[in-house]
MIKOL-742032 format. One record per residue (C-alpha): x, y, z; residue in three letters. Coordinates in steps of 0.05 Angstrom, whole numbers, always signed. Layout:
<nodes>
<node <X,Y,Z>,ALA>
...
</nodes>
This chain:
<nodes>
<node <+0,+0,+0>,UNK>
<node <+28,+69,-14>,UNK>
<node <+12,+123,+30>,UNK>
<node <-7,+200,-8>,UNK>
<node <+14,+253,+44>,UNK>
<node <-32,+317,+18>,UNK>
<node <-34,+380,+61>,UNK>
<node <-108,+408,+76>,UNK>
<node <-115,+461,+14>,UNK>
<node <-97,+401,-36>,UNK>
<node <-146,+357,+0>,UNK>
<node <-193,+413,-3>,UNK>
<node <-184,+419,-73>,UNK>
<node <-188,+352,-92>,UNK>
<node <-258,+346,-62>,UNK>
<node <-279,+405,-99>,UNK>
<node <-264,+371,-158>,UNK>
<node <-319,+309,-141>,UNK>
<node <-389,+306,-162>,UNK>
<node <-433,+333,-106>,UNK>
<node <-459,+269,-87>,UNK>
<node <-395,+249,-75>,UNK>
<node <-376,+309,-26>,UNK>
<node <-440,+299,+15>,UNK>
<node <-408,+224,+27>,UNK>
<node <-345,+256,+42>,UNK>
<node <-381,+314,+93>,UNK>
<node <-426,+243,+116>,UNK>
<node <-363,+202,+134>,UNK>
<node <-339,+265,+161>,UNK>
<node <-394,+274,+205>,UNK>
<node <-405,+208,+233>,UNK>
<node <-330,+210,+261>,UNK>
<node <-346,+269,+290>,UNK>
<node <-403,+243,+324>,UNK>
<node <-368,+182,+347>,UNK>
<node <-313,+228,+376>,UNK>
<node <-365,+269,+412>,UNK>
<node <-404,+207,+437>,UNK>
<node <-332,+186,+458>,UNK>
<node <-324,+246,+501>,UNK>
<node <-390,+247,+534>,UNK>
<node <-379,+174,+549>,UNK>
<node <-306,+188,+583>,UNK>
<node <-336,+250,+618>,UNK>
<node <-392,+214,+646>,UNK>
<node <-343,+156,+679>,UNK>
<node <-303,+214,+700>,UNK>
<node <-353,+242,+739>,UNK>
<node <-393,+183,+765>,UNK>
<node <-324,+165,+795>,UNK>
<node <-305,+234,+821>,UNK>
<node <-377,+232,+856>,UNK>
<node <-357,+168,+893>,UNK>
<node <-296,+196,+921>,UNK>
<node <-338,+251,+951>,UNK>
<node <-384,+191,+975>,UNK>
<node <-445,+204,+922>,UNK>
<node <-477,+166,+872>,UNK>
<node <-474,+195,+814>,UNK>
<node <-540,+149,+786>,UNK>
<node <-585,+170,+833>,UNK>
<node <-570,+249,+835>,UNK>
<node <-622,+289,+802>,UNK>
<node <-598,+334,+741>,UNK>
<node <-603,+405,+791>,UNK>
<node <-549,+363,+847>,UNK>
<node <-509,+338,+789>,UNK>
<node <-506,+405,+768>,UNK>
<node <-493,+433,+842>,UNK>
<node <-441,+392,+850>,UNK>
<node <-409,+399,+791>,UNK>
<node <-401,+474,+806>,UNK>
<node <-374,+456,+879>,UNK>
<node <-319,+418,+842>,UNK>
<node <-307,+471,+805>,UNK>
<node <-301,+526,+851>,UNK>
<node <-261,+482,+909>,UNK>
<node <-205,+520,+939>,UNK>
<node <-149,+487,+914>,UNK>
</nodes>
């Protein structure tokens, strides 16, 4: 397999070049890695937290959204 090592413009400008159908496929695969990075994220976040809320002896399954939120800002604002 040879690798093609293109900087952004030429990409750019090779997609330009496509058929529109075959841009919105690009901008498509584009997207869903995008959302699978963002689902990522929230995923990561969410461990983070429900294990942050343990060390402060909560559970993070059984807060409401409005303590989630409230402490959330406490963890935030803690004197360091």
């Amino acid at each position: 397999m040879v690798n093609l090592y293109l900087n952004t413009e030429q990409v750019i400008t090779l997609v330009k070049q496509l058929a529109i159908s075959e841009q919105r496929m690009i901008l498509q695969a584009i997207k869903t890695e995008q959302d699978n990075w963002w689902q990522n994220r929230l995923n990561q976040g969410e461990l983070q937290m429900r294990s942050l809320s343990t060390t402060h002896g909560l559970n993070w399954d059984i807060m409401t959204e409005q303590e989630r939120e409230e402490f959330i800002d406490d963890i935030l604002h803690e004197k360091q």
